[in-house]
C-alpha distance (Angstrom), angle and dihedral (degrees) to the residues before:
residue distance angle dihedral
X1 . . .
X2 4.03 . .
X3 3.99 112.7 .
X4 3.47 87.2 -117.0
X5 3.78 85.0 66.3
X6 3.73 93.6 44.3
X7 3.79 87.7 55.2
X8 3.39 99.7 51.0
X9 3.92 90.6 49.2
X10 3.50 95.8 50.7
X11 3.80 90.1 49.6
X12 3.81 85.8 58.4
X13 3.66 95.4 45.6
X14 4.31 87.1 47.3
X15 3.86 86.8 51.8
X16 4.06 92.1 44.8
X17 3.40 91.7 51.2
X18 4.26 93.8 46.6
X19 2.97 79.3 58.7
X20 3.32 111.3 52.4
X21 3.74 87.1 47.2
X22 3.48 96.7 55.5
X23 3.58 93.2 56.3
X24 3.82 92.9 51.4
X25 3.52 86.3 46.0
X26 4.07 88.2 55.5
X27 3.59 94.0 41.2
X28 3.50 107.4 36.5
X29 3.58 112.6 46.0
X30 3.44 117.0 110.6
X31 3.48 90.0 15.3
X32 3.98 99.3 62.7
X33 4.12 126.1 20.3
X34 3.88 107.0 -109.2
X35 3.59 91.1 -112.9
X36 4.39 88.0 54.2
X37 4.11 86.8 59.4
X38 3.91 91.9 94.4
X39 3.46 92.2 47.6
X40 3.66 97.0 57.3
X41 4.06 96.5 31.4
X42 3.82 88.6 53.0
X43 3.63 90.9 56.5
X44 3.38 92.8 55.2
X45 3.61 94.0 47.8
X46 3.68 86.9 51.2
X47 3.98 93.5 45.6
X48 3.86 85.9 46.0
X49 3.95 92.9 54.7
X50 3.30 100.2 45.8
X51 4.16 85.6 54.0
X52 3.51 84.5 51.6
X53 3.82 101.5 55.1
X54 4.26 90.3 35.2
X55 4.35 80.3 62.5
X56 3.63 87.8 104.0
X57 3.73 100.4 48.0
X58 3.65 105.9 24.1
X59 4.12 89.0 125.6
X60 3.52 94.5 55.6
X61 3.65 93.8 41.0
X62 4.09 85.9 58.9
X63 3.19 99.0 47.9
């Protein structure tokens, strides 16, 4: 990959994660201390991959 590339994707990533933060930051406060927001995005994020990698099976999971 050409740094130019590498740039660009880690721009991306930066705004992805702004963004992510700026929800929590919407969302959470007053529900969650600012220093509890990874906590509770990460499980998420964790709840989210696991959805992602069931995709295949998600019939035979429910049943």
């Amino acid at each position: 990959m050409r740094r130019q590339e590498k740039m660009e994707g880690s721009l991306v990533l930066d705004a992805i994660l702004d963004s992510v933060w700026q929800v929590a930051d919407d969302l959470l406060r007053e529900t969650f201390k600012q220093h509890e927001y990874g906590d509770v995005i990460l499980s998420f994020v964790a709840l989210r991959r696991l959805d992602c990698v069931a995709e295949d099976c998600k019939d035979e999971i429910r049943r």
